[in-house]
Structure formats: structure tokens, C-alpha cells
PADO-678331 format. One record per residue: residue number from 1; x, y, z of N, C-alpha, C, CB in turn; residue in three letters. Coordinates in Angstrom, 3 decimals. Each point is the difference from the previous one (the first is absolute). Glycine has a CB too. Example, Ala and Ser with C-alpha at 12.3 -4.5 7.8 and 13.67 -1.06 7.14 Angstrom:
REM PADO-678331
sepa / n_xx / n_yy / n_zz / ca_xx / ca_yy / ca_zz / c_xx / c_yy / c_zz / cb_xx / cb_yy / cb_zz / votor
1 / 13.190 / -5.690 / 7.800 / -0.890 / 1.190 / 0.000 / 0.900 / 1.200 / 0.000 / -1.892 / -1.173 / 1.246 / ala
2 / 1.542 / 2.223 / -1.966 / 0.820 / 1.190 / 0.060 / -0.770 / 1.090 / 0.730 / 1.184 / -0.628 / -2.145 / ser
//
This chain:
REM PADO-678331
sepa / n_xx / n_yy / n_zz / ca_xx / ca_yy / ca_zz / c_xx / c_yy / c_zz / cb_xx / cb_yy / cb_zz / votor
1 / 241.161 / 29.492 / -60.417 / -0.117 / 0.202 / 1.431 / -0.483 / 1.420 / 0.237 / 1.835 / -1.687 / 0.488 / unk
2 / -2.886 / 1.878 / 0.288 / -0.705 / 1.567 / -0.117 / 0.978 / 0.230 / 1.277 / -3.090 / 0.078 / -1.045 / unk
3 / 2.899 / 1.615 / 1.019 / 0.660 / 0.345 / 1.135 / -0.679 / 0.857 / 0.712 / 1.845 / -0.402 / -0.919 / unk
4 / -2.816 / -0.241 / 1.076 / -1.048 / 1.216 / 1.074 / -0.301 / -1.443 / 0.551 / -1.423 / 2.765 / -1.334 / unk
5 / 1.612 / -2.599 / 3.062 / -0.052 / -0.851 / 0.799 / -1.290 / 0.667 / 0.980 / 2.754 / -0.940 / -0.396 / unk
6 / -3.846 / 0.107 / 1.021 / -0.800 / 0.850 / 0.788 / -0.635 / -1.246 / 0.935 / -0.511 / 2.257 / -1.888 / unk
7 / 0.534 / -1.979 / 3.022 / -0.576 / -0.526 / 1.201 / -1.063 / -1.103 / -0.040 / 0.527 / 2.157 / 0.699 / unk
8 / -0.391 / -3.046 / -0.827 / -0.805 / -1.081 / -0.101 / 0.357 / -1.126 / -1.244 / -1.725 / 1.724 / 1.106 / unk
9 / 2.820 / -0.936 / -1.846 / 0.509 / -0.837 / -1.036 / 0.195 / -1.261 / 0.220 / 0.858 / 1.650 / -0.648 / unk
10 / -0.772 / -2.776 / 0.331 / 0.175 / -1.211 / 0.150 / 1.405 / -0.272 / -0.886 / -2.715 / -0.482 / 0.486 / unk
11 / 3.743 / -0.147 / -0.066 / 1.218 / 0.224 / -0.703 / -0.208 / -1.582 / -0.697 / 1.751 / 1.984 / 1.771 / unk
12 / -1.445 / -2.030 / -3.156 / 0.226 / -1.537 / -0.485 / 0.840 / -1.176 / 0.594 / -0.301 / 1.256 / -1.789 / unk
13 / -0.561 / -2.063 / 1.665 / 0.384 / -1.312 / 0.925 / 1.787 / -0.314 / -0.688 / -3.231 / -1.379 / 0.290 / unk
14 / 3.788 / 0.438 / 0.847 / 0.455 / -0.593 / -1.052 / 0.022 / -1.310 / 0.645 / 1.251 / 1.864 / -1.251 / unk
15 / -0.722 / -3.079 / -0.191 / -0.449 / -1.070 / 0.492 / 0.711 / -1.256 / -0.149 / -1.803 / 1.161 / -0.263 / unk
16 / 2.334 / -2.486 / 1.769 / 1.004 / -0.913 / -0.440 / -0.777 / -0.710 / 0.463 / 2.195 / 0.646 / -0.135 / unk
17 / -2.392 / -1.385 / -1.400 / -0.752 / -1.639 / 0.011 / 0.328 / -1.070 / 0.967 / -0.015 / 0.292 / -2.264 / unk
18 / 1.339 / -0.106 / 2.057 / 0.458 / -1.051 / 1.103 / 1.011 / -0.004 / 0.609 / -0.927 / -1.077 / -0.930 / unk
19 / 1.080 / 1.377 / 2.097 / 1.170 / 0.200 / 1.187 / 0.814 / -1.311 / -0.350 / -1.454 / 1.332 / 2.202 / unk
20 / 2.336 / -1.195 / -2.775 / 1.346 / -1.276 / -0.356 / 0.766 / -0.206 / 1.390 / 0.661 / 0.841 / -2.751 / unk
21 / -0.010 / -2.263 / 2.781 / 0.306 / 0.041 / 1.232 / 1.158 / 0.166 / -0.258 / -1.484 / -1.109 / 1.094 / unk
22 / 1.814 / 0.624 / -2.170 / 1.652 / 0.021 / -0.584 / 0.500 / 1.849 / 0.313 / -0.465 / -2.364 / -2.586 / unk
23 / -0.004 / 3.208 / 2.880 / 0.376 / 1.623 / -0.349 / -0.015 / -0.512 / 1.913 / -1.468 / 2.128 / -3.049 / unk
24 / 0.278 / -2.240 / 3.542 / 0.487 / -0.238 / 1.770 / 1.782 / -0.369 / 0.429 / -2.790 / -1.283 / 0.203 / unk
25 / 2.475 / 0.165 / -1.119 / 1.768 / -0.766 / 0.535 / 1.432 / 0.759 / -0.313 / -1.105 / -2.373 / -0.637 / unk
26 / 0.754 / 3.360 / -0.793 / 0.899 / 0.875 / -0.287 / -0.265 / 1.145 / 1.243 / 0.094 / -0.662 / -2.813 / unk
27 / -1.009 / 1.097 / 2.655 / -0.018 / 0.947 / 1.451 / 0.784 / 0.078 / 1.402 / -1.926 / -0.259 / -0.902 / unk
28 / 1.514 / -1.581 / 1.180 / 0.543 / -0.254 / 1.281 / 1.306 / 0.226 / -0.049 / -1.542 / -1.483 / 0.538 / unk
29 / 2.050 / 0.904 / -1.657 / 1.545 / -0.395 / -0.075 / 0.639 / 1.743 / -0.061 / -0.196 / -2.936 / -1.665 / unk
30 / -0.410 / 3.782 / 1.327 / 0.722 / 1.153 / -0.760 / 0.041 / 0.809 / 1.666 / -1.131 / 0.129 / -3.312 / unk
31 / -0.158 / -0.329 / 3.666 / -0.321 / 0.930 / 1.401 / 0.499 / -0.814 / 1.347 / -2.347 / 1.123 / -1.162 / unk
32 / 3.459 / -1.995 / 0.659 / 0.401 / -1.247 / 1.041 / -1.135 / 0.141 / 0.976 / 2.771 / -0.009 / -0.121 / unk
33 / -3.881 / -0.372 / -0.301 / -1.146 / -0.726 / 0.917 / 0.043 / -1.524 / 0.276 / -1.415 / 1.729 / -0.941 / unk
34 / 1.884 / -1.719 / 1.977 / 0.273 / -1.428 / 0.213 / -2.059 / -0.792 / 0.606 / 3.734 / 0.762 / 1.027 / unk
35 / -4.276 / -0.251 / -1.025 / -1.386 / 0.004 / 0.715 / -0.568 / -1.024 / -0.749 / -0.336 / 2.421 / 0.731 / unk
36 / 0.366 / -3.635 / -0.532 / -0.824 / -1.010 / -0.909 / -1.345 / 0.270 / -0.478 / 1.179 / -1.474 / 1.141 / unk
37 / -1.864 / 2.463 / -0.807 / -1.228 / -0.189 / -0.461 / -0.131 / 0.747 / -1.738 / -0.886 / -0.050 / 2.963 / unk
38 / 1.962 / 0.424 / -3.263 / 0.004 / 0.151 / -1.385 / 0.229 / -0.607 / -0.951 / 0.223 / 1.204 / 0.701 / unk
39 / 0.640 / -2.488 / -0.217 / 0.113 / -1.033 / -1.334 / 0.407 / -1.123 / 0.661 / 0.707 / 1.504 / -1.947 / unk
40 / -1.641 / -1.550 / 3.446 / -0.060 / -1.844 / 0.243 / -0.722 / -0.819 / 0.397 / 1.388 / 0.304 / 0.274 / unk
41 / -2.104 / -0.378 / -1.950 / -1.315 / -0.553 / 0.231 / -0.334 / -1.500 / 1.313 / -0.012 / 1.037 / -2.933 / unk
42 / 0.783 / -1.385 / 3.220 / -0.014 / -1.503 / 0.734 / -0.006 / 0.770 / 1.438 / 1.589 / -2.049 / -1.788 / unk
43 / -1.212 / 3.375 / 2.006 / -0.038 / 0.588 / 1.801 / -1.184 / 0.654 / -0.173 / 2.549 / 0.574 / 0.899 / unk
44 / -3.398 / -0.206 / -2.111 / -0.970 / 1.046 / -0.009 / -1.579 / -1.120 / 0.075 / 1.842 / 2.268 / -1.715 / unk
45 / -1.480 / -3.397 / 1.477 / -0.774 / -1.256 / -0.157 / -0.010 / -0.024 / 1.833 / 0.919 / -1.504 / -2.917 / unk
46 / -0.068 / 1.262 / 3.712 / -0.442 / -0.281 / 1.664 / -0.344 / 1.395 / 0.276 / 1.677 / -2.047 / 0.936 / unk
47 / -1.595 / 3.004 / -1.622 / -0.483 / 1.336 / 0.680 / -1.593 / 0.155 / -0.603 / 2.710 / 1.322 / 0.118 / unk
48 / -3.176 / -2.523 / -1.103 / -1.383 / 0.534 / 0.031 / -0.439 / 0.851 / -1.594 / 0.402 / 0.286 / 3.024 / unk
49 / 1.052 / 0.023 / -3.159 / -0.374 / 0.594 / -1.461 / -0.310 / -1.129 / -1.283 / 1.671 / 2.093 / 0.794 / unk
50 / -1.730 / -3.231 / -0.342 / -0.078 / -0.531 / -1.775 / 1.089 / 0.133 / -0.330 / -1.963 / 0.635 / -0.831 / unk
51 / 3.037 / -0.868 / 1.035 / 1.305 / -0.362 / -0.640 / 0.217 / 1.783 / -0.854 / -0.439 / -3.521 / -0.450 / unk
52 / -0.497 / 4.116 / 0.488 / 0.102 / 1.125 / -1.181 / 1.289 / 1.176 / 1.090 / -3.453 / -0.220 / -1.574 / unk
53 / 4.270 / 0.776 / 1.053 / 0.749 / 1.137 / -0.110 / -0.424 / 1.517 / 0.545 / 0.621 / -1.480 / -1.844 / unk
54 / -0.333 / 2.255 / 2.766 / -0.467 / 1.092 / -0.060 / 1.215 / 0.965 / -0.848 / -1.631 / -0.593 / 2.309 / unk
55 / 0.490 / 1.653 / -2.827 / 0.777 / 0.899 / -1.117 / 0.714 / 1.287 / 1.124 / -2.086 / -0.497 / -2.575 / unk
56 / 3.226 / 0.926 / 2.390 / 0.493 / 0.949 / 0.624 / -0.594 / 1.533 / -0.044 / 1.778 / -1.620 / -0.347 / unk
57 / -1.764 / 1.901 / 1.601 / -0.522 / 1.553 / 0.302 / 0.264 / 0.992 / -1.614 / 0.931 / -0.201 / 3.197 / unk
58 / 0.663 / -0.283 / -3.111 / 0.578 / 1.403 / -1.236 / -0.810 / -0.402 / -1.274 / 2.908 / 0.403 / 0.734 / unk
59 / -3.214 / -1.716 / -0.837 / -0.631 / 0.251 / -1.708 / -1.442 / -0.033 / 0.049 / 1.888 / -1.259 / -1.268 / unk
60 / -2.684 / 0.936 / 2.367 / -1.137 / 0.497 / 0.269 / -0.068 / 1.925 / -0.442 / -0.111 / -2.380 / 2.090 / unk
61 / 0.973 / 2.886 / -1.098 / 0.439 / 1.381 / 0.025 / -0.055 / 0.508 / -1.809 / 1.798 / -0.459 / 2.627 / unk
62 / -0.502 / -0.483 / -3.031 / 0.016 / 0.159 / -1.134 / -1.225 / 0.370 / -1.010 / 1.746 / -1.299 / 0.795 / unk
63 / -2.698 / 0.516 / -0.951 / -1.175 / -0.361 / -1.002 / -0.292 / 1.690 / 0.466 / -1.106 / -3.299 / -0.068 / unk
64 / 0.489 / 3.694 / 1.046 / -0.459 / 0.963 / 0.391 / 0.489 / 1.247 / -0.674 / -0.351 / -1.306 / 1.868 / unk
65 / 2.152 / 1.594 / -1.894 / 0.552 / 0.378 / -0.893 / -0.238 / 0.110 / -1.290 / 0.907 / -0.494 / 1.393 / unk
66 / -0.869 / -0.255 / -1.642 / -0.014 / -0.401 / -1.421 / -1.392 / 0.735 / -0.849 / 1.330 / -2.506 / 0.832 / unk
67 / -2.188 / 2.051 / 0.111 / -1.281 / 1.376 / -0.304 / -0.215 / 1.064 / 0.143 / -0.700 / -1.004 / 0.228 / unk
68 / 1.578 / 1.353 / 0.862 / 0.193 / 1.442 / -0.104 / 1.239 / 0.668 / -1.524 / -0.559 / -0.307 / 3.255 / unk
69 / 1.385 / -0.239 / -3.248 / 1.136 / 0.285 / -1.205 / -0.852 / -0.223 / -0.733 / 2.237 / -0.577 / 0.451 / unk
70 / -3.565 / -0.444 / -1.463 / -0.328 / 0.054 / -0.645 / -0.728 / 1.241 / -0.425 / 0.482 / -2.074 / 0.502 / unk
71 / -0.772 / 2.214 / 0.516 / -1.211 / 1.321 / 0.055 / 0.494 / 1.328 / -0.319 / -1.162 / -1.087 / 1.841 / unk
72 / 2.564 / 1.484 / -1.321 / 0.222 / 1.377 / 0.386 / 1.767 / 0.048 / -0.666 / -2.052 / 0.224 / 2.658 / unk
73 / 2.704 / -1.646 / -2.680 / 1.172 / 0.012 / -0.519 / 1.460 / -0.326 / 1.190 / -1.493 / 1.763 / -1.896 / unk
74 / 2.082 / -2.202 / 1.216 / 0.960 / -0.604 / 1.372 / 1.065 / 0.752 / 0.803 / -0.213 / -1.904 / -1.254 / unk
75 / -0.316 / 3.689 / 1.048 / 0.246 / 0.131 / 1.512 / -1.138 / 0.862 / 0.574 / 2.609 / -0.168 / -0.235 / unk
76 / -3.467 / -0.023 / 0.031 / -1.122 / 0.365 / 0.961 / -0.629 / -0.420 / 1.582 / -0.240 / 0.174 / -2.300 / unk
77 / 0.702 / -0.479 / 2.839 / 0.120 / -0.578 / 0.810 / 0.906 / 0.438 / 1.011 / -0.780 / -1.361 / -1.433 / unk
78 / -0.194 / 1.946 / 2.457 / 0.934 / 0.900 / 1.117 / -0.481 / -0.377 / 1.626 / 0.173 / 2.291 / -1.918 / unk
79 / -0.823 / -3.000 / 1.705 / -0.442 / -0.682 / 1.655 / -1.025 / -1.111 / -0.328 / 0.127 / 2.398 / 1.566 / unk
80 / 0.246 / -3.445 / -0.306 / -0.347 / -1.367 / -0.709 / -0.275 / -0.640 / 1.461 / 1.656 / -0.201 / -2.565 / unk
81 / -2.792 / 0.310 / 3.321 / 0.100 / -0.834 / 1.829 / -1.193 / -1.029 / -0.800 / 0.409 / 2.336 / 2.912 / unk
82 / -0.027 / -3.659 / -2.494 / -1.241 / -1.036 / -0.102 / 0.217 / -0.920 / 1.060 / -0.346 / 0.075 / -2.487 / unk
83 / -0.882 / -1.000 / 2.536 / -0.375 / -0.681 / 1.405 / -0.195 / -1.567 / -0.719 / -1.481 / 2.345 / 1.642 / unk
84 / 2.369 / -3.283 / -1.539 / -0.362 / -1.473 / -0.421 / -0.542 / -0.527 / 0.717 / 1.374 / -0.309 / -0.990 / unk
85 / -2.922 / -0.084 / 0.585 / -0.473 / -0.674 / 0.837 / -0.154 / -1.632 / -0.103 / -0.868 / 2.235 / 0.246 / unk
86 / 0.128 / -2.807 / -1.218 / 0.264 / -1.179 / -0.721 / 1.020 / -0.422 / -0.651 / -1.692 / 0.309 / -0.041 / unk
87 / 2.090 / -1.927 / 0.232 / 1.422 / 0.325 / -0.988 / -1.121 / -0.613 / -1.143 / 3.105 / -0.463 / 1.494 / unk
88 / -1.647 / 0.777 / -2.593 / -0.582 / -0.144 / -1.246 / 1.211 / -1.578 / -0.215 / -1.069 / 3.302 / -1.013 / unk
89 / 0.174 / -4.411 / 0.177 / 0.769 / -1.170 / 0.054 / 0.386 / -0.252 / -1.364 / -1.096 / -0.899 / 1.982 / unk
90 / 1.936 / 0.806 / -2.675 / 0.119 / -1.269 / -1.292 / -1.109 / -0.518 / -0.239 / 1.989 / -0.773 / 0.490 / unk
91 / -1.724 / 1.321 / -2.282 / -1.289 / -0.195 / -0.825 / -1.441 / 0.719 / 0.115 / 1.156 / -1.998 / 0.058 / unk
92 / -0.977 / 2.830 / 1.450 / -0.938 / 0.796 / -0.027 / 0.093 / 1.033 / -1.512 / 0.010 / -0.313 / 2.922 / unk
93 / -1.364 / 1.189 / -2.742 / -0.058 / 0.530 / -0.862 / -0.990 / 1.609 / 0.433 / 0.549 / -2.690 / -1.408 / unk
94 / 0.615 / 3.620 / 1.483 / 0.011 / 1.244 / 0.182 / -0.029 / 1.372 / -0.836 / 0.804 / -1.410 / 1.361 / unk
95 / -2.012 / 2.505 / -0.636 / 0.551 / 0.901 / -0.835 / -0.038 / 1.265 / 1.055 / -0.798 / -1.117 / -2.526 / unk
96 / 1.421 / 2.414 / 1.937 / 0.650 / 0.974 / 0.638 / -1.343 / 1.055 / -0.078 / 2.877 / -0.603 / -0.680 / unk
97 / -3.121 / 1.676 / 1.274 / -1.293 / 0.653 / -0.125 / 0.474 / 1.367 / 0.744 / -1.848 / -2.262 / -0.005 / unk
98 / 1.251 / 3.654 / -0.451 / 0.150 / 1.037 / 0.647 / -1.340 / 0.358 / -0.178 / 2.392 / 0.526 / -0.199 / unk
99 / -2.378 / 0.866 / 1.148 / -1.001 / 1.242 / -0.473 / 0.343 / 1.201 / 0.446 / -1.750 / -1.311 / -0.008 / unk
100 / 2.104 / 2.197 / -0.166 / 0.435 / 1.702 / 0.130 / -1.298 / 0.439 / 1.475 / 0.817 / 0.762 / -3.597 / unk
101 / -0.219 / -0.345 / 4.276 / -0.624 / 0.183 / 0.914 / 0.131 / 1.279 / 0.379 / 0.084 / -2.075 / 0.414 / unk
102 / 0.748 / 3.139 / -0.994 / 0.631 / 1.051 / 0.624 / 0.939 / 0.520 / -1.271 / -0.120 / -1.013 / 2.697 / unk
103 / 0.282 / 2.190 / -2.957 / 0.694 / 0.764 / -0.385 / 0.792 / 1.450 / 0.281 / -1.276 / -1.509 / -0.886 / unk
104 / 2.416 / 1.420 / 1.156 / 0.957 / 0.648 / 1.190 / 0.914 / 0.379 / -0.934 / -0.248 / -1.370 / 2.249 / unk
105 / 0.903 / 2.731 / -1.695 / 1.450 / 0.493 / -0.498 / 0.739 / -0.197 / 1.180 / -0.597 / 1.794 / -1.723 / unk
106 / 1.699 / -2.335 / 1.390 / 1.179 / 0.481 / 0.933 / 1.365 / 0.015 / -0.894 / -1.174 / -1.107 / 2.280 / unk
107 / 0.897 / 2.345 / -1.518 / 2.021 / 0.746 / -0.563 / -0.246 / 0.728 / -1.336 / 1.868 / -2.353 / 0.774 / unk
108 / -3.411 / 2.901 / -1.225 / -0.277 / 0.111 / -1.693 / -0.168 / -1.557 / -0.694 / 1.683 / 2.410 / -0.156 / unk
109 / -1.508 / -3.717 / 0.714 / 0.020 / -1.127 / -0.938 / -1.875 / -0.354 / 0.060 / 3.133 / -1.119 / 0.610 / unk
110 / -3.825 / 1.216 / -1.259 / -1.164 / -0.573 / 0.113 / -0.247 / -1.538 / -0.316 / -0.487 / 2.275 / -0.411 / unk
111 / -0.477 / -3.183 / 1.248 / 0.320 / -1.207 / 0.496 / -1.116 / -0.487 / 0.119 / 1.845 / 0.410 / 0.973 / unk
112 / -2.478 / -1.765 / -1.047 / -1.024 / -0.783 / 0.462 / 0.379 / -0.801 / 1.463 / -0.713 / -0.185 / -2.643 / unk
113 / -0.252 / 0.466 / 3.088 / 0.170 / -1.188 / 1.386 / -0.624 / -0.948 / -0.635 / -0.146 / 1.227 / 2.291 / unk
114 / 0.024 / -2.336 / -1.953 / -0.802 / -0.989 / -0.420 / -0.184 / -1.456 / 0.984 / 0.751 / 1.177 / -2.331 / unk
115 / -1.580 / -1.589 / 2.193 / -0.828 / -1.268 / 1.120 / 1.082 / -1.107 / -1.314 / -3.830 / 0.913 / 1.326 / unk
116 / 4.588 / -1.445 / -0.785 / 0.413 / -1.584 / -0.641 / -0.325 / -1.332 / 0.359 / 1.565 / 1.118 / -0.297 / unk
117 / -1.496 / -2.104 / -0.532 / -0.087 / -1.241 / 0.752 / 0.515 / -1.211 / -1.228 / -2.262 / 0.997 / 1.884 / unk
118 / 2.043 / -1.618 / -1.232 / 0.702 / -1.757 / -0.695 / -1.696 / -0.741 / 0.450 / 3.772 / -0.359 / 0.950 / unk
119 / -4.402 / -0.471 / -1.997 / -1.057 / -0.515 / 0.251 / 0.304 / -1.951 / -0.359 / -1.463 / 2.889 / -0.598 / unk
120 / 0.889 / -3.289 / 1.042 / -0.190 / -1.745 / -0.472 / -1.368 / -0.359 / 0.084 / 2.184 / -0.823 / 0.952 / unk
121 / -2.664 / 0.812 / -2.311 / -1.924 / -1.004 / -0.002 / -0.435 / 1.240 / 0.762 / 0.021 / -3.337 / 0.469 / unk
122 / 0.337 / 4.549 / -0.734 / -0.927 / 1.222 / 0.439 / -0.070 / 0.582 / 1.412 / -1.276 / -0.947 / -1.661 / unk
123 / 2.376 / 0.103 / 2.972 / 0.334 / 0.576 / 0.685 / 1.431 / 0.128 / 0.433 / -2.108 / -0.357 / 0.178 / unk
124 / 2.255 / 1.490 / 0.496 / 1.028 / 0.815 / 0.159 / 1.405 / -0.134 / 0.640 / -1.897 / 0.923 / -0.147 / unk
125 / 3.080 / -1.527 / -0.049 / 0.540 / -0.616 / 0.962 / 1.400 / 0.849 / -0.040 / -1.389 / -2.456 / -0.162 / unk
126 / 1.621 / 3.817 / -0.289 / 1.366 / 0.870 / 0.259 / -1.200 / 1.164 / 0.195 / 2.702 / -0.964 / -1.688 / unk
127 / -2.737 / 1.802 / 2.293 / -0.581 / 1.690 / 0.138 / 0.649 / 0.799 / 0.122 / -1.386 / -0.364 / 0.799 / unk
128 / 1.476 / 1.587 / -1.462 / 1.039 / 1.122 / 0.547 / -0.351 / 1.490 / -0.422 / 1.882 / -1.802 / -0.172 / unk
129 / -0.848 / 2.658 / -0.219 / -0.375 / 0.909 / -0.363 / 1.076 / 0.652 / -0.575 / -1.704 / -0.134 / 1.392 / unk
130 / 2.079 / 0.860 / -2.978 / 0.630 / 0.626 / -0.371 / -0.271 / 1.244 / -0.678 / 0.754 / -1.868 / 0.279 / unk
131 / 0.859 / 3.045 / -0.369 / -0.444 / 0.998 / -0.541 / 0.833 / -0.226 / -1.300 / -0.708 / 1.515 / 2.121 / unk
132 / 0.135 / -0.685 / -3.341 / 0.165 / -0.607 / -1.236 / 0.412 / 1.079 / -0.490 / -1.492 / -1.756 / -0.196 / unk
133 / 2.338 / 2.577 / -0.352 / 0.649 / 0.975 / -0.965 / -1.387 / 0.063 / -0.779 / 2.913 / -0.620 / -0.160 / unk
134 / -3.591 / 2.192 / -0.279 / -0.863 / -0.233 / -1.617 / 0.483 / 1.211 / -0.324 / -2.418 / -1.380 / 0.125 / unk
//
């Protein structure tokens, strides 16, 4: 892992083949989400979805994570605002994406800002923006 970070960097993807629905239903149950649209496929069928599942905000969130910790280590990570726009469904197939947009001190800690996102088939369906410990 180099440690010279510079403005335009593109941070390594990272990448989940396939949104399981089975990790949704543990979700719901853990985050007492009672909200059927995470694991009932037969209410998500009259709503239009194809019987398919939507995946929860936090592990959408998550993946995003997960590329950043890959990148920089698991506690790098000091500000985290994103915007869901698309949901992402069961069995989709997602990956996590940055790029350094900015490089800032605060407090003496030097830091990447960076452009984030969650993509599906190449468009964009979480956007946000975090600052990254380097």
C-alpha cells in the first residue's frame, strides 16, 4: 500500500458479486426492521419489484466502507455523508468506487476527501463523500 496519496487518485474498487438476501433478513431482524421490503418477497411482487428484496441503507453504506478500510485500514475513516438514490435489490451485483478529490489537514491529521459511490451495470445508485485518515 503506497503512502503518498494525491488528488485525482482513484481509490480501489471493491467488489460484491452478489447482494444475498439471506444477510437482508439477518439485518432486518437485528435492526428490528419490521419494513417488508427487505425480506418479503410476495409484498415486493404487488409493489412492482419482481418479488426481489431491497438491500438495506447500512450495508449498502457498508460495501462503501469496506473500500475505504481496504484502502487506508480500519480506522481511517473520519466523515462519511452519502445520498441513496437507487435501491440496490437481491442478487444485484455491486461495486464500491472512490477518488481523492482534496487533500486537507485538520487538527495536524492529514486526510483525503474523496468523491464515493456504490455503482450497479455502471450506474450510480449510493453518492457521497468521505474524509479518509492518510
Amino acid at each position: 500500500m503506497s503512502s503518498t496519496v494525491t488528488v485525482g487518485d482513484e481509490i480501489p474498487a471493491w467488489d460484491m458479486p452478489r447482494v444475498d438476501p439471506a444477510r437482508m433478513r439477518t439485518m432486518a431482524a437485528i435492526l428490528r426492521d419490521p419494513y417488508p421490503v427487505h425480506w418479503d418477497r410476495e409484498a415486493n411482487e404487488r409493489l412492482g419489484l419482481g418479488g426481489r428484496v431491497i438491500n438495506q441503507g447500512p450495508l449498502n453504506l457498508g460495501y462503501i466502507v469496506n473500500m475505504l478500510h481496504a484502502w487506508k485500514g480500519p480506522r481511517c475513516v473520519r466523515r462519511l455523508t452519502v445520498s441513496f438514490g437507487s435501491p440496490v435489490l437481491d442478487e444485484d451485483h455491486v461495486t464500491a468506487h472512490g477518488k481523492v478529490i482534496e487533500i486537507i489537514d485538520v487538527a495536524g491529521e492529514r486526510r483525503a476527501r474523496c468523491e464515493v459511490w456504490l455503482a450497479r451495470a455502471g450506474k450510480q445508485v449510493v453518492t457521497g463523500t468521505a474524509e479518509v485518515a492518510i
